[in-house]
C-alpha positions as CSV (number, residue, x, y, z in Angstrom):
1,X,-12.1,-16.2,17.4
2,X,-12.4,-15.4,13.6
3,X,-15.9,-13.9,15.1
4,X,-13.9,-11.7,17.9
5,X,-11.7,-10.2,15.6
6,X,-14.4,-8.9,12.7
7,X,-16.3,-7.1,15.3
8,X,-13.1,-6.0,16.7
9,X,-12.6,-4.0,13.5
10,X,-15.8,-3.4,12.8
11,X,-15.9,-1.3,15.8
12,X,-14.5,1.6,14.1
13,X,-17.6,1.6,12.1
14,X,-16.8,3.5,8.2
15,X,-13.1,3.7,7.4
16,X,-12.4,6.2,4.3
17,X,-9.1,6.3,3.1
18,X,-7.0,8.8,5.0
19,X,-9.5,9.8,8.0
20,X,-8.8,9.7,11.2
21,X,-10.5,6.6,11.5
22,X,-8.1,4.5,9.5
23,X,-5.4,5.5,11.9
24,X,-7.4,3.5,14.7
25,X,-8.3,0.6,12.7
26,X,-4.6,0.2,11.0
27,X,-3.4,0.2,14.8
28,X,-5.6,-2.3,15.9
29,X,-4.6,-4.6,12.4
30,X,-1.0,-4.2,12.8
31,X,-2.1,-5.6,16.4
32,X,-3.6,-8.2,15.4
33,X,-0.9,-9.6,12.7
34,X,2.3,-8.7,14.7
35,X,2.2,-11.2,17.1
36,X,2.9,-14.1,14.8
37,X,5.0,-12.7,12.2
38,X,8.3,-12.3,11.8
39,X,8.3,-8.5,10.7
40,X,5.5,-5.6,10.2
41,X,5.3,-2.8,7.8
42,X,3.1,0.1,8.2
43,X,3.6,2.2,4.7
44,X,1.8,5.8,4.2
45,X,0.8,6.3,0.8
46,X,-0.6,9.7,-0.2
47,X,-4.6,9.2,-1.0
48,X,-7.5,11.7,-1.7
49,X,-9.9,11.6,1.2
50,X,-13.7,13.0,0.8
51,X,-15.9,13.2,3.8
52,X,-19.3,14.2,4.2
53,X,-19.5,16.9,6.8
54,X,-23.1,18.4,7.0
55,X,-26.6,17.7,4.6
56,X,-30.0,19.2,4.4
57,X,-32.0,18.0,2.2
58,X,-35.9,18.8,2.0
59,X,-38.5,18.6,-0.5
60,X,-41.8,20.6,-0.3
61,X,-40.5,21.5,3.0
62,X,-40.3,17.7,4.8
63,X,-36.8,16.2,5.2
64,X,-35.3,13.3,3.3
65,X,-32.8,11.0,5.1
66,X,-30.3,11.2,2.2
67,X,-26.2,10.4,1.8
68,X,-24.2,12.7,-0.8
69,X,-22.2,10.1,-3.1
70,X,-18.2,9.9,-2.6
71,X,-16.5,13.1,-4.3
72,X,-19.7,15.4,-4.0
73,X,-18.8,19.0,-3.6
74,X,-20.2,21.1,-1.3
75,X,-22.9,23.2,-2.6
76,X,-26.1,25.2,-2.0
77,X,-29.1,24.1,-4.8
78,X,-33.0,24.8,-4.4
79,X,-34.5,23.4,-7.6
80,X,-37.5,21.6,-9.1
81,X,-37.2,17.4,-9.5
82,X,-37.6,16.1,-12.3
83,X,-37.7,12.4,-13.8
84,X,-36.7,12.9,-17.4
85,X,-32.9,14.2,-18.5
86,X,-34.4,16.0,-20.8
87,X,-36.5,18.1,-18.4
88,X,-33.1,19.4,-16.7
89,X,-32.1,22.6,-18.4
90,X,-29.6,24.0,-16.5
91,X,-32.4,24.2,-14.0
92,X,-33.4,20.9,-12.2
93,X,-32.2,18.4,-10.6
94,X,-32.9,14.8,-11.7
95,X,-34.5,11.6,-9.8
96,X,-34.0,7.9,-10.8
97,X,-34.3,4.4,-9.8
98,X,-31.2,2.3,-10.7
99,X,-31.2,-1.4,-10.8
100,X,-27.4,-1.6,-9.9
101,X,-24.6,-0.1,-8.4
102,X,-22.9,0.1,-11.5
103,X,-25.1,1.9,-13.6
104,X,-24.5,5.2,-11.5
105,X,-21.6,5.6,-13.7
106,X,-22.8,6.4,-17.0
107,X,-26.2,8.1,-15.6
108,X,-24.4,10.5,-13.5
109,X,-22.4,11.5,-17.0
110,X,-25.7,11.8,-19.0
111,X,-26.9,14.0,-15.5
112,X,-23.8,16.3,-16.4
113,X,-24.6,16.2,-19.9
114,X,-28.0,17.0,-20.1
115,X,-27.2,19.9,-17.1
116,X,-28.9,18.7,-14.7
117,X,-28.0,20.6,-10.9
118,X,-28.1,17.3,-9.2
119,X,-28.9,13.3,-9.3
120,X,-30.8,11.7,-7.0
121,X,-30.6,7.9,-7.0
122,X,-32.1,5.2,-5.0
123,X,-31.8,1.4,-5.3
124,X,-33.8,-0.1,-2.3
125,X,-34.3,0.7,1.6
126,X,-30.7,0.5,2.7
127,X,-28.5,3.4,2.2
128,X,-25.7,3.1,-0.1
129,X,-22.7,4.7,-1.0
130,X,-21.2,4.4,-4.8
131,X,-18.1,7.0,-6.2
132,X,-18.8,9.1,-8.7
133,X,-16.5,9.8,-11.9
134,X,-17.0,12.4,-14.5
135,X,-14.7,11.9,-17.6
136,X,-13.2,9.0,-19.7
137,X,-14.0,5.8,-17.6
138,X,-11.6,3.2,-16.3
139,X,-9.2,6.6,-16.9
140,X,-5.8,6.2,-14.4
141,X,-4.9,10.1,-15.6
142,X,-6.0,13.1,-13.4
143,X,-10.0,13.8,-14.6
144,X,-12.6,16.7,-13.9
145,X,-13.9,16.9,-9.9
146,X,-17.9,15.9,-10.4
147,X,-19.0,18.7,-11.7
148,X,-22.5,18.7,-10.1
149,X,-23.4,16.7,-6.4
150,X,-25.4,13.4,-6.4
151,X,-27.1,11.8,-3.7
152,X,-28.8,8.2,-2.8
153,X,-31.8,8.1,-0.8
154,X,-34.0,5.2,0.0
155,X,-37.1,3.7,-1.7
156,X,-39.4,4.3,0.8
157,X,-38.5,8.4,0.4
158,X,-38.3,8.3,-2.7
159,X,-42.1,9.3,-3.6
160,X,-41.2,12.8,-1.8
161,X,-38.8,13.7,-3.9
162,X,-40.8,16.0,-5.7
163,X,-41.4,19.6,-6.7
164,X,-39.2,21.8,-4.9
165,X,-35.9,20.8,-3.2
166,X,-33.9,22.5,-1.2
167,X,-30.4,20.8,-0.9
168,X,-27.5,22.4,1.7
169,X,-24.2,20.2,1.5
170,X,-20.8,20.5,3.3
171,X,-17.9,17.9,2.3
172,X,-14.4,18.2,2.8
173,X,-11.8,16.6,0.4
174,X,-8.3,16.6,1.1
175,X,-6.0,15.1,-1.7
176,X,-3.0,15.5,0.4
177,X,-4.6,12.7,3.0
178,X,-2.3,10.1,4.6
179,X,-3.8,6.3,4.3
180,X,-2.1,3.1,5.4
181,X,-0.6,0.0,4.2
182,X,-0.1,-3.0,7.2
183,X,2.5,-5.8,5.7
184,X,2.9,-8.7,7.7
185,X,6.3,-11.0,6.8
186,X,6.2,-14.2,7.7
187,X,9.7,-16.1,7.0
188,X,10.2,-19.7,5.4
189,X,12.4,-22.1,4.0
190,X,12.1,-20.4,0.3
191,X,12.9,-17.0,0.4
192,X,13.9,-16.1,-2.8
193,X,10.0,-16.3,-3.3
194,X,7.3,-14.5,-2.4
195,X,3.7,-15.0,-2.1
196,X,1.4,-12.0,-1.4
197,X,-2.5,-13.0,0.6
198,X,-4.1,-9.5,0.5
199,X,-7.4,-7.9,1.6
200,X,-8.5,-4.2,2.0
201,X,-9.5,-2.5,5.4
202,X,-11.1,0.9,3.8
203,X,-14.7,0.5,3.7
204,X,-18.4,2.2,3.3
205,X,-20.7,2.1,7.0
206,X,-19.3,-0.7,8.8
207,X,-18.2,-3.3,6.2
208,X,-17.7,-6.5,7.6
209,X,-18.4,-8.5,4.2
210,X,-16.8,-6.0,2.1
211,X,-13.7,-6.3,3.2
212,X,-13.1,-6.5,7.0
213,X,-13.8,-10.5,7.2
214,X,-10.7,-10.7,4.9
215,X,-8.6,-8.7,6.7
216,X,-9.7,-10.8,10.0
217,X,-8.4,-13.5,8.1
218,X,-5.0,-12.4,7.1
219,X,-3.8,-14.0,10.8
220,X,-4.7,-17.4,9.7
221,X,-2.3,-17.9,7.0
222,X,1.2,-19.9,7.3
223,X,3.5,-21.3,4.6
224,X,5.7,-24.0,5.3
225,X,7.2,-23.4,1.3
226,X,7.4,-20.0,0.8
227,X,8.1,-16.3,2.6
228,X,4.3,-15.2,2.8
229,X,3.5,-11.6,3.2
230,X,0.3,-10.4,4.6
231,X,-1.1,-7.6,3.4
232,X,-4.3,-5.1,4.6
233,X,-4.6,-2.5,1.5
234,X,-5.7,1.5,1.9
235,X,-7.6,2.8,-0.8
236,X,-9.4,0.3,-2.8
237,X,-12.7,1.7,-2.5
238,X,-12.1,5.1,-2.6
239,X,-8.3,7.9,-2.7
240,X,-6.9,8.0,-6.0
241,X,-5.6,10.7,-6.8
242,X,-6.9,13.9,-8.9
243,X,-10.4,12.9,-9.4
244,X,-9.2,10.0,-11.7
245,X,-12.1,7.4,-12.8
246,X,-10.3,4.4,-12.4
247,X,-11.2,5.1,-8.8
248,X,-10.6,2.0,-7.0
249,X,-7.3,-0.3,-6.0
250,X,-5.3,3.1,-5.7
251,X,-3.2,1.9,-2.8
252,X,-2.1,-1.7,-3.9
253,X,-1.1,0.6,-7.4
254,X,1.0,2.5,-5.5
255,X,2.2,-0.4,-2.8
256,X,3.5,-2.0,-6.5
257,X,4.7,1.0,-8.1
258,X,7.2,1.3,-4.9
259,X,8.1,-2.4,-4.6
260,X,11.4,-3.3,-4.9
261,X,11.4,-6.2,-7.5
262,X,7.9,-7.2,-8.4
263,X,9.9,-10.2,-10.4
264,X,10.3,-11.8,-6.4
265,X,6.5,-12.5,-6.0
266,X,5.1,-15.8,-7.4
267,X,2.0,-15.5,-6.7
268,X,-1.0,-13.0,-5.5
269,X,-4.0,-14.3,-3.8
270,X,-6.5,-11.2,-3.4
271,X,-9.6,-11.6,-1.1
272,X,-13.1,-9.5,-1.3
273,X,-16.4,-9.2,-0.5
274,X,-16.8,-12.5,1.4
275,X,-20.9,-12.8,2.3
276,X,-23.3,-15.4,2.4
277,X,-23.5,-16.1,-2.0
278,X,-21.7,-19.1,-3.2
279,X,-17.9,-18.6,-3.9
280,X,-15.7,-17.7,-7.0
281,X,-11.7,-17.9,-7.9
282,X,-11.3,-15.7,-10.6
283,X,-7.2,-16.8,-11.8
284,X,-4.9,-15.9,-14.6
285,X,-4.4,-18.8,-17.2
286,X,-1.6,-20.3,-16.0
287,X,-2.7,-20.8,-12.3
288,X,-6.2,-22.6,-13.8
289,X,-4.9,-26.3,-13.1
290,X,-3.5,-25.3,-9.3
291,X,-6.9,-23.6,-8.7
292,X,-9.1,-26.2,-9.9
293,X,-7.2,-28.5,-7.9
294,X,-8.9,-26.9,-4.6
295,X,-11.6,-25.8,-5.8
296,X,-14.7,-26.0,-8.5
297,X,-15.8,-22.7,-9.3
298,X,-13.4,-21.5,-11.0
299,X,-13.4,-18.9,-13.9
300,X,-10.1,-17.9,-16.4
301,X,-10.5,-14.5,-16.6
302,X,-9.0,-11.6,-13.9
303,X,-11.4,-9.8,-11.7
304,X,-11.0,-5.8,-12.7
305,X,-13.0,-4.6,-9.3
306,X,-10.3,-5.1,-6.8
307,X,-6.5,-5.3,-6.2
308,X,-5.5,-8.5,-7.3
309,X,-5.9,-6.4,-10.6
310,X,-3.0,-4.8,-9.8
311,X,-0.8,-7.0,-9.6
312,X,-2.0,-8.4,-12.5
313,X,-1.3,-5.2,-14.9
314,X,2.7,-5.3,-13.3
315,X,3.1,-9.3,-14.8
316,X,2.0,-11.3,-11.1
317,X,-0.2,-14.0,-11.9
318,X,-3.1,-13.3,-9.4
319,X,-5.9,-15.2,-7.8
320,X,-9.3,-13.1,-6.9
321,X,-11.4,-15.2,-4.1
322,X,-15.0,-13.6,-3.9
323,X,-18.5,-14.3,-3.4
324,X,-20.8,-14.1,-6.4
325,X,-23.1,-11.1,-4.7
326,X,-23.3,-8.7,-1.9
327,X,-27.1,-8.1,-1.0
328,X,-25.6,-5.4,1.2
329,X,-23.0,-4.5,-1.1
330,X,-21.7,-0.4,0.1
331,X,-24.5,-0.9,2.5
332,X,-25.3,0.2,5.7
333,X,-26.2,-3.4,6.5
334,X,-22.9,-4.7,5.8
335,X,-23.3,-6.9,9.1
336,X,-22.8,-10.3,10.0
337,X,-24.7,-11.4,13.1
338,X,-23.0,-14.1,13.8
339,X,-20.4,-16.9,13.0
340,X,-23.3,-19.5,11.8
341,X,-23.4,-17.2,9.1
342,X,-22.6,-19.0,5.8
343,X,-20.3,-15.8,5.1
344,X,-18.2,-17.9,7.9
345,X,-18.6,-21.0,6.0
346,X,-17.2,-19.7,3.0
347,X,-14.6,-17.7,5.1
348,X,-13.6,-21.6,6.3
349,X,-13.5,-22.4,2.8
350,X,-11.6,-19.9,1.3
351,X,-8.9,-20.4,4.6
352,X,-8.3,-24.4,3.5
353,X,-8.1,-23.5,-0.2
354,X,-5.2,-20.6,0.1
355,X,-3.8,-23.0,3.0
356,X,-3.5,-25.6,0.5
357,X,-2.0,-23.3,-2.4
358,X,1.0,-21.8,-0.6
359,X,2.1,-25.2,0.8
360,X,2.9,-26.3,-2.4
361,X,5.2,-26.4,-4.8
362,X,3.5,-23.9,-7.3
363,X,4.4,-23.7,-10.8
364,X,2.6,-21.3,-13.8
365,X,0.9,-24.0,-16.3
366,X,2.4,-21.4,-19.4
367,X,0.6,-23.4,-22.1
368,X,-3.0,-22.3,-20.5
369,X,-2.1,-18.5,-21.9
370,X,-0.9,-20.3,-24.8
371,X,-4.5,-22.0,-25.2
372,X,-5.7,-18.6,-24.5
373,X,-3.8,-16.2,-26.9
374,X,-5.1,-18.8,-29.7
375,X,-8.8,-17.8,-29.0
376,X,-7.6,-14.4,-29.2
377,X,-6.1,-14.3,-32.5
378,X,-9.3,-14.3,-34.6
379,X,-9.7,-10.5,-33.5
380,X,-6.2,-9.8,-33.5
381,X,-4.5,-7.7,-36.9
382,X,-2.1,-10.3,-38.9
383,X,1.2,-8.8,-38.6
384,X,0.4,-9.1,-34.9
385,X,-0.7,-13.0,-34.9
386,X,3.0,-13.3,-36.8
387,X,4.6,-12.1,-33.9
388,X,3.0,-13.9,-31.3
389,X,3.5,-17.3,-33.1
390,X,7.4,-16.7,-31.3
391,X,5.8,-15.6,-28.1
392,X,3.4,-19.3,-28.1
393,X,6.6,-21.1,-28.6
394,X,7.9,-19.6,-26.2
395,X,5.1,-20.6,-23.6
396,X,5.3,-24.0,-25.1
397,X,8.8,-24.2,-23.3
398,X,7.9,-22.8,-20.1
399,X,9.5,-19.7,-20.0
400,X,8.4,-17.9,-17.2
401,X,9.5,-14.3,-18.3
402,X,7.6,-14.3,-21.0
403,X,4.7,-15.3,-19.5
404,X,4.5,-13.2,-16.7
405,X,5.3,-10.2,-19.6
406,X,2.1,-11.2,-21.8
407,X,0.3,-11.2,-17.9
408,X,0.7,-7.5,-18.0
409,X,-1.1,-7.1,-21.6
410,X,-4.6,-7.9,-19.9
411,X,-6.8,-4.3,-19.7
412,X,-10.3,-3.2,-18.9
413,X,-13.0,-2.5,-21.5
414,X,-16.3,-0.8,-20.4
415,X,-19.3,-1.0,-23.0
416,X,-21.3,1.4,-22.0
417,X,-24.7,-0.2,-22.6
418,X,-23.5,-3.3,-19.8
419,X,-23.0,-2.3,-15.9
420,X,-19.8,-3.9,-15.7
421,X,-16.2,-4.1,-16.7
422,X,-14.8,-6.8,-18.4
423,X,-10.8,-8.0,-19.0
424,X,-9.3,-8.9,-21.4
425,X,-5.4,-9.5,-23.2
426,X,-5.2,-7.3,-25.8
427,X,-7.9,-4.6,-24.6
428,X,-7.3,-1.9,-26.6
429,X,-7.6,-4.3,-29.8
430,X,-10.6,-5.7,-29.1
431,X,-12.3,-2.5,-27.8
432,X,-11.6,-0.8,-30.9
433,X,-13.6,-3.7,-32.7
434,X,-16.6,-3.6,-30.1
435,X,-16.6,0.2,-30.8
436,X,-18.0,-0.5,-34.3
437,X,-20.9,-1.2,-33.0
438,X,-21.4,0.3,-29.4
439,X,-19.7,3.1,-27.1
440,X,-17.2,1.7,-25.4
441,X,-14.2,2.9,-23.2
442,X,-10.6,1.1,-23.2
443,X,-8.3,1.0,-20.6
444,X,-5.9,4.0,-20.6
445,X,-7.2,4.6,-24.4
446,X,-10.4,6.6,-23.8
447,X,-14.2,6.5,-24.4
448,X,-15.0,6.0,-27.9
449,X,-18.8,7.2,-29.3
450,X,-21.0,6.7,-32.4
451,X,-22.1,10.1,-32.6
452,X,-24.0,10.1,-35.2
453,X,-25.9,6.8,-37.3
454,X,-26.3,7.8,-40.6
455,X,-24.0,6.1,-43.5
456,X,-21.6,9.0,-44.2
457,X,-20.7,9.7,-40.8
458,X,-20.2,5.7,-40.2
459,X,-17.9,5.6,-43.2
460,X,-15.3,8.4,-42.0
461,X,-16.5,6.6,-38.3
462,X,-14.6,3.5,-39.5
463,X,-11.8,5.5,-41.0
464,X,-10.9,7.0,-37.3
465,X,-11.5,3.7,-35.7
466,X,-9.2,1.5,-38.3
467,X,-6.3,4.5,-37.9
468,X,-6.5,4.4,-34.3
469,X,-6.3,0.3,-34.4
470,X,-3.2,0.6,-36.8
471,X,-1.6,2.6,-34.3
472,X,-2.5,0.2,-31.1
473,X,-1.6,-2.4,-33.0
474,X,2.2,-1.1,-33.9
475,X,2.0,-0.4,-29.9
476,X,1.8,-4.6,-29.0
477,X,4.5,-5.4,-31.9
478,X,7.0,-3.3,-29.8
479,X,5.7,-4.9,-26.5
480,X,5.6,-8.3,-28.1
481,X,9.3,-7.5,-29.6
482,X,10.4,-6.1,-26.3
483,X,9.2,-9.7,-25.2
484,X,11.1,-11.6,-27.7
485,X,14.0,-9.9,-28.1
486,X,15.5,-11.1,-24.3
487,X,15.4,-14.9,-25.8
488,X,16.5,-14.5,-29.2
């Protein structure tokens, strides 16, 4: 059955935020959910949609099977290739085999820097599709539109990407697009709280690992404890707004931003990227113990990539359930052939453990964050360790409030020498000390470069870096006061 209903969405092959094609899938989810629960929500949130309309792309006059890269504009180039940044000049484009995903980021900047008129990437023979972001990274404000197009071809073509190139692309981008939220509500004895299972349905080429066996899930769940809302997310990989590089999880941002009181939800349990690669629960401290209780792979620290993030940054302890790898991750083989699969293994898994979770009695272990603001105090600035000696006291007692307010002090911090994101409490803080060393960018702060390495310019280097951390640092002691203030 759980087989039935992935192809069954599948069947709408790639589903971008706001495109026609979400309206069929949403349709067939609310289906899907409706029949066992005990009301249905469809919520339109206003997303930026980007579609590829029309490429040609040749190279010494043969033509190369090649995607444009999520929010390409259109344009018109004929240019030489060539394989060094350097070598760009306002009058190449550039060619380059990544090793990840993730590092299209930061080359696609150093593309724009170095004015190049394109990037061509390629990773290995299955198309893949990857938004690019040109600005401060893991930025929620309103950034440039990619200021030049970038492409991804596969391996085998990639040897005739060479001398001259003639590129024709059409896209269309809408950031007035309409994409879809499906809540399911099913009612128990407990309604005064609220546990949120959520998955996303927008996805690259047909996406049954990332995410559509999650959403095909969503049906399965039933709490005999607790008023369980079921919820298929627009936007996660792609729609937010005005070009801004935090580029993912846009809809469950705005699905919380809207939400009544946030203080009603207990708990968050996020599902993504279910495939074949051995399981992960990423959890809060504070849900640890209850996590470990079902399960053995379990790591303390929130997953950035997804939308249990969000939830996480409003003060909802959230629990991220995800495979370790994708080897078709944003790929055009994103299939499952068939429910032997161990992706359906793991989806059987992941079904008993949330089953488990949500019929019981769930409390927040507070003294885990207390264990873990205590490792965090060696980087932290002493009038702030003053303050939070209150704030540990106060998780030593249980109070819920104030931990689900520290919950909200976790951010993202990018060094931009590593593929991948990583979260921590106190972000800013602890970026600012990483940026001695490395270029970094901080959650909602900014990118932060060593432009130059000589000991004069390091010395005034440190002076900007210590002000700025003075000035953070002032920033937590009115959130941590904020915090105490409601308890003494």
């Amino acid at each position: 059955m759980l087989l039935q209903h992935l192809k069954t969405l599948s069947n709408y092959s790639e589903v971008i935020t706001g495109s026609k094609n979400e309206i069929k899938l949403v349709r067939e989810i609310r289906k899907m959910l409706e029949d066992n629960s005990d009301e249905i929500r469809q919520i339109p949130i206003r997303v930026l949609n980007w579609e590829q309309k029309e490429l040609i792309f040749e190279c010494e006059s043969k033509t190369i099977d090649a995607i444009s890269l999520p929010y390409s504009l259109s344009t018109e180039v004929e240019a030489d290739v060539a394989d060094n940044f350097k070598e760009c000049n306002g009058r190449n484009l550039m060619k380059i085999r990544i090793q990840n995903l993730y590092e299209i980021n930061k080359l696609y900047i150093e593309a724009v820097e170095n004015d190049c008129l394109g990037i061509i990437f390629s990773l290995n023979n299955e198309k893949r599709k990857f938004v690019i972001k040109y600005g401060d990274l893991l930025s929620h404000r309103p950034s440039y539109p990619p200021p030049i197009p970038a492409f991804y071809i596969k391996e085998n073509d990639f040897p005739y990407i060479k001398g001259r190139c003639r590129i024709s692309l059409k896209t269309d981008i809408n950031p007035f697009a309409t994409g879809y939220i499906i809540e399911a509500i099913r009612n128990s004895k407990n309604e005064n709280k609220i546990i949120h299972i959520t998955a996303h349905h927008d996805h690259w080429f047909k996406g049954e690992r990332d995410n559509l066996l999650a959403v095909a899930l969503l049906r399965e769940f039933r709490s005999n404890v607790y008023e369980t809302h079921l919820i298929s997310f627009t936007a996660e990989e792609s729609g937010s707004l005005n070009f801004s590089t935090f580029s993912w999880s846009h809809g469950s941002r705005e699905f919380l931003k809207n939400y009544k009181n946030t203080d009603d939800i207990l708990l968050n349990i996020n599902m993504d990227n279910i495939s074949e690669e051995s399981l992960i629960l990423k959890a809060v401290p504070g849900l640890l113990e209850l996590s470990n209780k079902y399960f053995k792979n379990v790591v303390g620290s929130p997953e950035i990539y997804s939308d249990g993030y969000s939830y996480i940054k409003v003060g909802i302890p959230s629990i991220t359930i995800e495979s370790l790898g994708n080897i078709h991750y944003h790929g055009e083989y994103d299939v499952i052939e068939n429910d032997k699969s161990n992706a359906f293994l793991n989806a059987s898994t992941i079904l008993d453990i949330i089953n488990r979770i949500i019929n019981e009695n769930i409390e927040y272990k507070t003294r885990e964050m207390k264990e873990e603001l205590k490792k965090d105090l060696v980087e932290l600035p002493a009038e702030l360790k003053s303050y939070l000696v209150n704030i540990e006291d106060l998780l030593d007692k249980n109070y819920m409030e104030a931990y689900r307010e520290i919950v909200k002090l976790y951010g993202g911090i990018l060094e931009l020498n590593q593929p991948y994101s990583t979260v921590e409490l106190f972000h800013k803080i602890k970026g600012l000390n990483i940026a001695r060393k490395n270029d970094v960018c901080i959650e909602d702060l900014g990118c932060i470069k060593r432009l130059r390495n000589d000991e004069i310019f390091y010395r005034f280097y440190s002076y900007y870096i210590n002000e700025l951390k003075e000035s953070i640092t002032t920033e937590y002691i009115n959130k941590i006061y904020f915090i105490l203030k409601k308890f003494f």
